[in-house]
MDTraj code that builds the backbone (N, CA, C; nanometers):
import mdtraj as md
import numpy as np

residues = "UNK UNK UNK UNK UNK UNK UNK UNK UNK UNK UNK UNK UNK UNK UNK UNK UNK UNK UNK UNK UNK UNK UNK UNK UNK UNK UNK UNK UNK UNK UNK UNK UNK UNK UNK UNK UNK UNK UNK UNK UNK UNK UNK UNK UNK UNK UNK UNK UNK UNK UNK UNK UNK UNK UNK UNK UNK UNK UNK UNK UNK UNK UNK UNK UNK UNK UNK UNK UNK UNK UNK UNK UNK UNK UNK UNK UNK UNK UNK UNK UNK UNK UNK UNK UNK UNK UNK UNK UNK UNK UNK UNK UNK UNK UNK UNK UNK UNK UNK UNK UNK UNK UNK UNK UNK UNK UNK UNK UNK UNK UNK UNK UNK UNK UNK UNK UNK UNK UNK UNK UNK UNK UNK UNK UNK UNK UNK UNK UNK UNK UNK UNK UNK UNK UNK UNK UNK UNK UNK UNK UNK UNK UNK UNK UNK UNK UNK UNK UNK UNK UNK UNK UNK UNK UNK UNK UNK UNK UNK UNK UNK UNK UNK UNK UNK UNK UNK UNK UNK UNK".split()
xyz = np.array([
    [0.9924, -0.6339, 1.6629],
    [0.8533, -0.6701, 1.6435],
    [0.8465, -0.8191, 1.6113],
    [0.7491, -0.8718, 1.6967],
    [0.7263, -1.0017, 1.6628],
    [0.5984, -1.0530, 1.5601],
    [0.6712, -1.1455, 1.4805],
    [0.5668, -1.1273, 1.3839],
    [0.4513, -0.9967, 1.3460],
    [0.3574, -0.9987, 1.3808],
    [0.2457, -0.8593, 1.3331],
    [0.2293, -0.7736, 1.4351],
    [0.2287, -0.6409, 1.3983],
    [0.2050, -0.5430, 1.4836],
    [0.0927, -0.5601, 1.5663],
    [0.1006, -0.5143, 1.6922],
    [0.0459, -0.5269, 1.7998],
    [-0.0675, -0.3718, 1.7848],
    [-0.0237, -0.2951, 1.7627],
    [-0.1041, -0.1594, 1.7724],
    [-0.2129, -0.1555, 1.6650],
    [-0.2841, -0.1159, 1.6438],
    [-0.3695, -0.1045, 1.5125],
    [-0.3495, 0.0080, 1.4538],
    [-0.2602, 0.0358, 1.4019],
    [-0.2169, 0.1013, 1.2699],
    [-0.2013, 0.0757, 1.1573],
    [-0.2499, 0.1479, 1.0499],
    [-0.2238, 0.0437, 0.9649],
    [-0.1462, 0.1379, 0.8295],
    [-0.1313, 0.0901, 0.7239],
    [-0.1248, 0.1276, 0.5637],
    [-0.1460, 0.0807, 0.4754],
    [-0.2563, 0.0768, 0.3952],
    [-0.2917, 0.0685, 0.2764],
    [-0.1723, 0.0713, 0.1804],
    [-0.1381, -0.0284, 0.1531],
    [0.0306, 0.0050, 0.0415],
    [-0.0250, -0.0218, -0.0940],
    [0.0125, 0.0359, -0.2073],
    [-0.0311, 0.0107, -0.3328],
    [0.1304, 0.0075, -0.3572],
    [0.1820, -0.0440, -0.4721],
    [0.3002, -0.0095, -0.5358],
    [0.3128, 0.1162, -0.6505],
    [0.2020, 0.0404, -0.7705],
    [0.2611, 0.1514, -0.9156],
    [0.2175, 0.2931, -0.8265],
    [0.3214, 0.3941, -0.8984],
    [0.3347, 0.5146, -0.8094],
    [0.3423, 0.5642, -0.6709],
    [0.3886, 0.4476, -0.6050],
    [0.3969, 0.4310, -0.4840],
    [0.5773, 0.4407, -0.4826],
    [0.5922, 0.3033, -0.4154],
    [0.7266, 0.2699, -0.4584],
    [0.7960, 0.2675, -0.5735],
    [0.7628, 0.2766, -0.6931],
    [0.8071, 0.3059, -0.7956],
    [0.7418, 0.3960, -0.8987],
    [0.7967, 0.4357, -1.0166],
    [0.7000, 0.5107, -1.0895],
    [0.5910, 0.3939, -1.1486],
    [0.4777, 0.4643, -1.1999],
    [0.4300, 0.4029, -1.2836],
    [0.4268, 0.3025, -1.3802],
    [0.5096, 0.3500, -1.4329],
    [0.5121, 0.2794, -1.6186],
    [0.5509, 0.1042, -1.5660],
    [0.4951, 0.0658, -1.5519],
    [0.5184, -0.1024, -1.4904],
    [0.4065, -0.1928, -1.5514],
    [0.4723, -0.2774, -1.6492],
    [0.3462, -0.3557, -1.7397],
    [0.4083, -0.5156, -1.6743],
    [0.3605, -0.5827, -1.7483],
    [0.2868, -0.7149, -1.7441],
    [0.3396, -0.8206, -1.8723],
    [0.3940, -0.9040, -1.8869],
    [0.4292, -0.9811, -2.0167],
    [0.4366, -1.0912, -2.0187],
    [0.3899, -1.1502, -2.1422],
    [0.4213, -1.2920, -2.1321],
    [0.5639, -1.3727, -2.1189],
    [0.6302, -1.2928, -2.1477],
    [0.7721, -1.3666, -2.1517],
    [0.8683, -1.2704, -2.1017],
    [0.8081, -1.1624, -2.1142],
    [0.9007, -1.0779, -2.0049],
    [0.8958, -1.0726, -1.8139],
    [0.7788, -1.0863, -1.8191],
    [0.7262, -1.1087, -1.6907],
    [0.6924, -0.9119, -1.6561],
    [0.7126, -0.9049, -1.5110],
    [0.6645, -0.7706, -1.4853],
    [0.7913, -0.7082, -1.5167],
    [0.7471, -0.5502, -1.5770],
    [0.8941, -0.4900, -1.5940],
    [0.8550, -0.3825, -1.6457],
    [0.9598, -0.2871, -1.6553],
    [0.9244, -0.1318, -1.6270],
    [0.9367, -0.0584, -1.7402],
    [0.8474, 0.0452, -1.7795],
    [0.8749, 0.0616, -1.9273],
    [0.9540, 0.2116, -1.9694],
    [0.8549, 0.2741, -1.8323],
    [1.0205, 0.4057, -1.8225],
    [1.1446, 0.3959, -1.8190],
    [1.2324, 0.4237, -1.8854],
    [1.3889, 0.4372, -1.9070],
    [1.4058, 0.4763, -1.7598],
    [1.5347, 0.4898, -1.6888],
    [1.5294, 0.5476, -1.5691],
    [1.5102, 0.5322, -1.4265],
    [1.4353, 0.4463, -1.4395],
    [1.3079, 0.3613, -1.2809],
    [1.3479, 0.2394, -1.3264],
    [1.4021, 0.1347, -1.1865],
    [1.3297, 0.0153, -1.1418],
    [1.2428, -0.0028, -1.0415],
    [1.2446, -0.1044, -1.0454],
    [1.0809, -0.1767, -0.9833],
    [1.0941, -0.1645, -0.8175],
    [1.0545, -0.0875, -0.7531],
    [1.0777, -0.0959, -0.6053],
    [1.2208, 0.0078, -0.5557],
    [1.2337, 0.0750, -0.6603],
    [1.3647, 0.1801, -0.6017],
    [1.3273, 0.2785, -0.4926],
    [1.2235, 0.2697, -0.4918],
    [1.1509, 0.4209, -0.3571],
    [1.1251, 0.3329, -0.2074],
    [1.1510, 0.1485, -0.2041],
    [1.1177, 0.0749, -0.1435],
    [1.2088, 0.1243, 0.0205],
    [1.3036, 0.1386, 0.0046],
    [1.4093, 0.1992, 0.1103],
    [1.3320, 0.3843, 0.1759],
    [1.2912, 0.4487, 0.1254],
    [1.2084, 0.5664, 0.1748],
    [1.1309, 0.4965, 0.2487],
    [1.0340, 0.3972, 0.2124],
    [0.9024, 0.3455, 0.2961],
    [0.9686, 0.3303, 0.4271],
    [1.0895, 0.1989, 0.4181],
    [1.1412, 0.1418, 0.5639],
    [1.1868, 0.2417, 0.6588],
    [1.2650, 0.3395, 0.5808],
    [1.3486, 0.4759, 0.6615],
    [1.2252, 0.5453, 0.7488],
    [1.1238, 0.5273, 0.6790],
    [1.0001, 0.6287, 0.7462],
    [0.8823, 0.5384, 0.8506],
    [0.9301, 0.4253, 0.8434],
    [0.8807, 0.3374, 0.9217],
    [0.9804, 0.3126, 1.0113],
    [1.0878, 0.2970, 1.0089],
    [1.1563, 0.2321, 1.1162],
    [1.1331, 0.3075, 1.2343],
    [1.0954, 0.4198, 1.3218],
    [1.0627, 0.4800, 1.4111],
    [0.9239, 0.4064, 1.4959],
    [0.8720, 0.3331, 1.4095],
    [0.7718, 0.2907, 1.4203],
    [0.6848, 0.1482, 1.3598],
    [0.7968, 0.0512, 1.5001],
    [0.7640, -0.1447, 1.4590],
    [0.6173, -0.1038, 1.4638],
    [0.5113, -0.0455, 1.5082],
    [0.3668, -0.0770, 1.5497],
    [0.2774, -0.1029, 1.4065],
    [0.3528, -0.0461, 1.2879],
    [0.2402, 0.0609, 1.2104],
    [0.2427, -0.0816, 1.0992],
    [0.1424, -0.1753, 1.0774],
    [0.1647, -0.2442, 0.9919],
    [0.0922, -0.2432, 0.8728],
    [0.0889, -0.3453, 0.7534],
    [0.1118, -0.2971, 0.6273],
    [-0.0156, -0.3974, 0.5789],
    [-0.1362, -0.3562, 0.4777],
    [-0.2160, -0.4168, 0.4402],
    [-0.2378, -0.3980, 0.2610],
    [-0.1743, -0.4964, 0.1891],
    [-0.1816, -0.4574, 0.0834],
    [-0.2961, -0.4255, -0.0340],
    [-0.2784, -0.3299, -0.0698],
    [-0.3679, -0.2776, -0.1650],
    [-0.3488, -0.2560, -0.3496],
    [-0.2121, -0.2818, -0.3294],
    [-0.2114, -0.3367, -0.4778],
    [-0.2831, -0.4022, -0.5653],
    [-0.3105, -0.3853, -0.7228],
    [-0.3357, -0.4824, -0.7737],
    [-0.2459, -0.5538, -0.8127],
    [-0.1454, -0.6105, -0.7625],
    [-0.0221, -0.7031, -0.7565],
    [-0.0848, -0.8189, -0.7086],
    [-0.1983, -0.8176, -0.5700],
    [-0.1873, -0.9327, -0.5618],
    [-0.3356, -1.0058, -0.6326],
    [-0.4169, -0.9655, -0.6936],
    [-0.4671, -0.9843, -0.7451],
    [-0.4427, -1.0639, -0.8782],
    [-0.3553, -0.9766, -0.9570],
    [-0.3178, -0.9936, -1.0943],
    [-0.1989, -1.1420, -1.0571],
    [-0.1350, -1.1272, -0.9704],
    [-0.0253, -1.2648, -0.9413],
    [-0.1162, -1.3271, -0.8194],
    [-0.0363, -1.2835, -0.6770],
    [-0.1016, -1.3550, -0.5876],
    [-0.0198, -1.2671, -0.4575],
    [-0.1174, -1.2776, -0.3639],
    [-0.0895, -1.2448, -0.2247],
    [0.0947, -1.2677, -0.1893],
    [0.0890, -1.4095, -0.2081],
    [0.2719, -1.4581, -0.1785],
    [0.3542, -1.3743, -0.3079],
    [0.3092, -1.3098, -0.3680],
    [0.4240, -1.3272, -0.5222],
    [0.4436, -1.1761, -0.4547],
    [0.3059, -1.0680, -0.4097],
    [0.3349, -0.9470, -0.3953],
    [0.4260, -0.9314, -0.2734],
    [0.3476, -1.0072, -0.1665],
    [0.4200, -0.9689, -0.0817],
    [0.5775, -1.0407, -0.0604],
    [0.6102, -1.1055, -0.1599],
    [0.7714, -1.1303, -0.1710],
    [0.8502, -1.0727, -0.2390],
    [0.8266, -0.9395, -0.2882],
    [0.8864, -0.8737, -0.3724],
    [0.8996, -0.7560, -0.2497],
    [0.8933, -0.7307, -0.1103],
    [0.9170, -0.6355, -0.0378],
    [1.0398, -0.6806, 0.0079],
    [1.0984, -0.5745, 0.0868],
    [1.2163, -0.6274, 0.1763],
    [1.2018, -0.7247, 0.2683],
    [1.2895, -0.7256, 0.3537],
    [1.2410, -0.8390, 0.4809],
    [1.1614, -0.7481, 0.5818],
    [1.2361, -0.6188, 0.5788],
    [1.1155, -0.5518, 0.7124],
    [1.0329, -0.4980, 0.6865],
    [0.9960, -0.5037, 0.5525],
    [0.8202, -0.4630, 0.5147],
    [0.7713, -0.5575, 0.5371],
    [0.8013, -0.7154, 0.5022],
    [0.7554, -0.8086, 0.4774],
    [0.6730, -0.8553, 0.6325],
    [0.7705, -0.8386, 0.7477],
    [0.7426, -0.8390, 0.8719],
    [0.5428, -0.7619, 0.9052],
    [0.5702, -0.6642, 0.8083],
    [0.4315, -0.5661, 0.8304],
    [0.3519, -0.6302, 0.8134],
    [0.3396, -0.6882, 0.6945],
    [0.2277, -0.7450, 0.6105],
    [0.1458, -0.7776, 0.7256],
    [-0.0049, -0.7760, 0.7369],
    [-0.0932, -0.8866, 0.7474],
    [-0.2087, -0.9367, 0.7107],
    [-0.1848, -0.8389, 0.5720],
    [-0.2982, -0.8950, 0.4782],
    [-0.3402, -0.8256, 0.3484],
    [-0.4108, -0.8696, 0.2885],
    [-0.4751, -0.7970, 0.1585],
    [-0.5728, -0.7432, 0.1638],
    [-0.6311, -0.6588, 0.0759],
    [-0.7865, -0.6132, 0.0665],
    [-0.8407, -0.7201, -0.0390],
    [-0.7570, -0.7712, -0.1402],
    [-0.8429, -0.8821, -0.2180],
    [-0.7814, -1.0443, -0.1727],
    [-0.8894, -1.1493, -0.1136],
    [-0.8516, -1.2352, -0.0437],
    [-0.9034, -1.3503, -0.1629],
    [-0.8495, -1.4102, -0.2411],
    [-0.8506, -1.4704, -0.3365],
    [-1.0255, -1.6213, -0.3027],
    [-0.9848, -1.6460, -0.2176],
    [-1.0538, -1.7681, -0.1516],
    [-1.2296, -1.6803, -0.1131],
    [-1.2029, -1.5973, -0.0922],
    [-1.3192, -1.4999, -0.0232],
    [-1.4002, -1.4286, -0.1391],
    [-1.3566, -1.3979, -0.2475],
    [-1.3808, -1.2735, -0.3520],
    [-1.4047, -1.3493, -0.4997],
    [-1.4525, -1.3117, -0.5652],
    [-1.4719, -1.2802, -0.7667],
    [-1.3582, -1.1749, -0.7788],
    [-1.2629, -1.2311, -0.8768],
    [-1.1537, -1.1519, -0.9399],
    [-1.2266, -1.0486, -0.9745],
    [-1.3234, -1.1026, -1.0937],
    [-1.3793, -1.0007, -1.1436],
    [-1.4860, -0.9160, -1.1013],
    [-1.5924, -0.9430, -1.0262],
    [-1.6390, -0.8594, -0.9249],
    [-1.4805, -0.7179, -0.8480],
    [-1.4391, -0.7731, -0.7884],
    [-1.3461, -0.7314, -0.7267],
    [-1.2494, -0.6025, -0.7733],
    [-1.2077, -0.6687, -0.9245],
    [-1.1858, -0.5530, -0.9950],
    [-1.2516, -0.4383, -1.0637],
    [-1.4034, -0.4618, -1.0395],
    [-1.4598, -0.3492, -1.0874],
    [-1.5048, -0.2342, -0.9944],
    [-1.4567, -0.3009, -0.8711],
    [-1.4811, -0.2114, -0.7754],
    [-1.3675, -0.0924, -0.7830],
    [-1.3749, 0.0453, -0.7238],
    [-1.2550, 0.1384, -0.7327],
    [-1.1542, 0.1277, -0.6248],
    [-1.0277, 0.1719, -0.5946],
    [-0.9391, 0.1360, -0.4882],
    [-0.9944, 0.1713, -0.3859],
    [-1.0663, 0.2957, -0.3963],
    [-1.1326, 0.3306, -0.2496],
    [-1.2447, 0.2262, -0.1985],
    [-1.3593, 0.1808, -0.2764],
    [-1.4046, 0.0605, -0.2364],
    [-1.3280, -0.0609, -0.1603],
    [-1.2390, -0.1152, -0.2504],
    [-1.1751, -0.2049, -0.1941],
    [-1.1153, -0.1877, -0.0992],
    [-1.0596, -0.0597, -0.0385],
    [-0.9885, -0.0654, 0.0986],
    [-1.1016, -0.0202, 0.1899],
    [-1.2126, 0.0535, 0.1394],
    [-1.3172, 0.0698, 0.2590],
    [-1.3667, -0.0654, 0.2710],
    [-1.4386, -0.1006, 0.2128],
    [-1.4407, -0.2540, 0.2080],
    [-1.3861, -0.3022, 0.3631],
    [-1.2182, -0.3339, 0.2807],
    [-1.1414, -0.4495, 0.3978],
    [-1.1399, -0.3364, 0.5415],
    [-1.1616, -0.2144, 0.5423],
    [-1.1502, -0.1142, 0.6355],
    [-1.2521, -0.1594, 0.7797],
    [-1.3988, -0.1922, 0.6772],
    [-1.4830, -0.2521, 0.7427],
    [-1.4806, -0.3618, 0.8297],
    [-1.4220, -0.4458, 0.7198],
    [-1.4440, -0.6022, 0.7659],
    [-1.3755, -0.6213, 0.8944],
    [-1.2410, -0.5300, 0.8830],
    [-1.1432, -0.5745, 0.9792],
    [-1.1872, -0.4908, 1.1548],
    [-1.2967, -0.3705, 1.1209],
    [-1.3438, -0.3296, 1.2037],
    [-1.1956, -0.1639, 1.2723],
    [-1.1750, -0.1278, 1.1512],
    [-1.0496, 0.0112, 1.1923],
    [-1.2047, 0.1222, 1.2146],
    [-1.1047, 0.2007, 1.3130],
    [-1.1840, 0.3301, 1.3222],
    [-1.1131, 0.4542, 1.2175],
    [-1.1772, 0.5593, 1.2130],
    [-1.0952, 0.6218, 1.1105],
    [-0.9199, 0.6636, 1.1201],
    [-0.9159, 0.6398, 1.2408],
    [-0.7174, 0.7176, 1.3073],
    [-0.6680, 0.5859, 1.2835],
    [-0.6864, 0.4569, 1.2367],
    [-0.6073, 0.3769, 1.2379],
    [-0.5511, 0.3293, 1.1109],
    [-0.5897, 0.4008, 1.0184],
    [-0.5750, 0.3568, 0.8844],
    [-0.5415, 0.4752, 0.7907],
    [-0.4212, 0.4972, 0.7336],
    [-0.4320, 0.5456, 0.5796],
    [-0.4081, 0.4587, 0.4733],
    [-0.4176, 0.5293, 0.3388],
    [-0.4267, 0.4527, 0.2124],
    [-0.2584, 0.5580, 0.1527],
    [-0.2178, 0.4933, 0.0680],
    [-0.0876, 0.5466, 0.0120],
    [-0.1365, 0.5091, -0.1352],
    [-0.1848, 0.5657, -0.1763],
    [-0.1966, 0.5352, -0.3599],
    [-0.2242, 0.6788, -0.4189],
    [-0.1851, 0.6401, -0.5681],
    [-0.2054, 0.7319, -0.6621],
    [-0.3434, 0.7191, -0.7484],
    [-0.4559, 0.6145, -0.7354],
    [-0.5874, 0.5557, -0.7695],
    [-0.6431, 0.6366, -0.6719],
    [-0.6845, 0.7816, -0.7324],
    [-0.7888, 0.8587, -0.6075],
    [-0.9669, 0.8286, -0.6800],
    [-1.0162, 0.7709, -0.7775],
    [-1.1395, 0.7748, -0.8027],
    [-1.2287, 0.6888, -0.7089],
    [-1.3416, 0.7917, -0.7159],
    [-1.4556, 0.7584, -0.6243],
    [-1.3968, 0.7530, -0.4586],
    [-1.2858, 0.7928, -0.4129],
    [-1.2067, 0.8348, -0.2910],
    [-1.3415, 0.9382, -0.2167],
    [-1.4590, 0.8945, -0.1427],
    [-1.4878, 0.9825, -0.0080],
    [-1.4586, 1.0773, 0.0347],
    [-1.5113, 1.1836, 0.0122],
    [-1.4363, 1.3327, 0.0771],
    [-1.4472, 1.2613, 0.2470],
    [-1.5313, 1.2092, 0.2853],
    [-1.5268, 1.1981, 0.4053],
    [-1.3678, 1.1513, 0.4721],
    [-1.3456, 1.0784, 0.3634],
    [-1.1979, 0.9495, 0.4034],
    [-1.0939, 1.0666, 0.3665],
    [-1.1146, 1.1694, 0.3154],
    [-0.9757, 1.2560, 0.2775],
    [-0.8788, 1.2565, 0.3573],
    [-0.8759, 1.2753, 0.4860],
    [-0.7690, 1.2473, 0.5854],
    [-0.6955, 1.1560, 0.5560],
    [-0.7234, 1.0233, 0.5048],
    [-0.6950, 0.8943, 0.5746],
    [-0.6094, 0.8456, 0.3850],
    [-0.6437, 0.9682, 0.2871],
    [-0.5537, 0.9100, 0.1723],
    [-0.4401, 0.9686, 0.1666],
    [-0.3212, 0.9430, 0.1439],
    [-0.1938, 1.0540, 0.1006],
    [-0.2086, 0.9529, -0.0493],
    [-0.2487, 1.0954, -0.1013],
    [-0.2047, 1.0953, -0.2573],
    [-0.0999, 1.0746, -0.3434],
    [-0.0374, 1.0347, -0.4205],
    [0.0975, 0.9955, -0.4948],
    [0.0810, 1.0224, -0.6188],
    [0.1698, 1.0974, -0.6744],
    [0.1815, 1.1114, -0.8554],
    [0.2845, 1.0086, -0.8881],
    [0.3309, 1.0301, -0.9607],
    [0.4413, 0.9201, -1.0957],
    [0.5362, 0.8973, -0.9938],
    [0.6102, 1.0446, -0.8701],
    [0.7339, 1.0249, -0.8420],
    [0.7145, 0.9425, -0.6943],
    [0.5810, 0.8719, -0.6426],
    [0.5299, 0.8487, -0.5511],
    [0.5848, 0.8533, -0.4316],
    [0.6643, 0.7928, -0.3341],
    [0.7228, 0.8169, -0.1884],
    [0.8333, 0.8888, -0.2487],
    [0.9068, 0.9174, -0.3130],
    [1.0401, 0.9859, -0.3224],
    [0.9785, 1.1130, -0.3048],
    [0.8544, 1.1711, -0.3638],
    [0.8112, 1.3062, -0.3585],
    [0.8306, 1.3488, -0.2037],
    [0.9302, 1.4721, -0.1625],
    [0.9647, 1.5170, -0.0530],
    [0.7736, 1.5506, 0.0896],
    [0.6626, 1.6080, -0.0081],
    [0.5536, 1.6216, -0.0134],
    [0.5182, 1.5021, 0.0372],
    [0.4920, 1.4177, 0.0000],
    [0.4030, 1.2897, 0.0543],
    [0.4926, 1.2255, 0.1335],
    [0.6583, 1.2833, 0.1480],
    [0.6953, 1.2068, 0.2792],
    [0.6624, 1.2672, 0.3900],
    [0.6348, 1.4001, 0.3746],
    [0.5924, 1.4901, 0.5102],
    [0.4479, 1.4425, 0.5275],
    [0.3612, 1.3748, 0.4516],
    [0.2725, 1.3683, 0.4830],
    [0.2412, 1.2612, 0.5263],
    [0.2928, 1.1310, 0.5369],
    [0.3318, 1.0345, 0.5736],
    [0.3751, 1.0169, 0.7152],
    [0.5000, 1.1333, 0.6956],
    [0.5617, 1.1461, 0.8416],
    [0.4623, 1.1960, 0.9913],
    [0.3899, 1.2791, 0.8681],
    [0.2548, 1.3554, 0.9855],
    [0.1421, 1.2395, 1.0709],
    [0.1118, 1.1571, 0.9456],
    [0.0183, 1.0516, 1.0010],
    [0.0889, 0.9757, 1.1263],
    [0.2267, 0.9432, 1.1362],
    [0.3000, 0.8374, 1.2176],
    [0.2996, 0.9078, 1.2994],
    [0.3256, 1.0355, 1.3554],
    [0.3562, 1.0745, 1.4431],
    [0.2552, 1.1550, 1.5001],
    [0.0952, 1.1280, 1.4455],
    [-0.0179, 1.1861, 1.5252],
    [-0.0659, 1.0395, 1.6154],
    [-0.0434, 1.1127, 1.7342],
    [-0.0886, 0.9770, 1.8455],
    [-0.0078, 0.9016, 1.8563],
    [0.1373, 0.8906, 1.8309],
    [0.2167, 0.8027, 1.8114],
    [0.2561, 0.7104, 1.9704],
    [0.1997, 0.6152, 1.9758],
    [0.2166, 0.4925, 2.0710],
    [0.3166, 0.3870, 2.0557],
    [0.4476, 0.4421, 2.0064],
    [0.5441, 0.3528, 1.9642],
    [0.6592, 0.3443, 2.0799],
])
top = md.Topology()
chain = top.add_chain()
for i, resn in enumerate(residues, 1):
    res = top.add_residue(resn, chain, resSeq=i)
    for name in ("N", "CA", "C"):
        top.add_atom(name, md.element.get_by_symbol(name[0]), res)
traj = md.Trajectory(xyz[None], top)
């Protein structure tokens, strides 16, 4: 794949409970770091690529509040190199948005939101987070849900796996 996917597929990536568990704070002198015994930061990061690699098309739009709270470059440099390839963009665009506006919106806002702007129909997009409030019954298709154990859960990899391989143009 050259630079950005060509197909319009996409994923909504969040991290906390995504790629890692939860418990992930914020410090002044610690910097970001994990407060569960047990978990580091991005250990579920290798499931994502394994379940993507079948598929250069499907690229990656971040939905974290990572890049918000740091910045677009800080989040998306904490992926591997072939997530990093995915990227092509955020739902919060620093130059475009109110932090704080922005954050009071719910995750489902913010990715319907950028869902809009960018002009996806509903088959081209899911969301991967564990932030289901104010989530659209309409959009239910289009979320795979995540608890604490987020992509490692055997469950949300089948469900994952299901989305890639409906219509798959790879």
């Amino acid at each position: 794949m050259n630079g950005h996917p060509t197909s319009r597929r996409f994923i909504y990536l969040d991290y906390d409970s995504v790629l890692h568990h939860d418990s992930v704070y914020i410090h002044p002198t610690k910097g970001i770091y994990m407060r569960e015994r047990g978990f580091t930061l991005f250990e579920w990061m290798p499931i994502l690529e394994e379940l993507l690699k079948a598929h250069p098309n499907v690229g990656i739009i971040l939905s974290t509040s990572w890049v918000r709270v740091k910045s677009f470059s800080y989040a998306k440099s904490r992926l591997s190199s072939e997530l990093k390839k995915r990227v092509i963009g955020a739902t919060f665009h620093k130059g475009q948005m109110s932090k704080e506006l922005f954050s009071q919106l719910t995750r489902a806002s913010q990715i319907l939101g950028d869902v809009s702007r960018r002009g996806f129909g509903d088959g081209d997009w899911i969301a991967i987070d564990d932030d289901v409030e104010g989530w659209p019954f309409m959009y239910a298709k289009n979320l795979i849900r995540t608890g604490w154990a987020g992509i490692s859960d055997t469950e949300v990899q089948a469900d994952i796996n299901r989305w890639l391989n409906k219509g798959n143009k790879t």
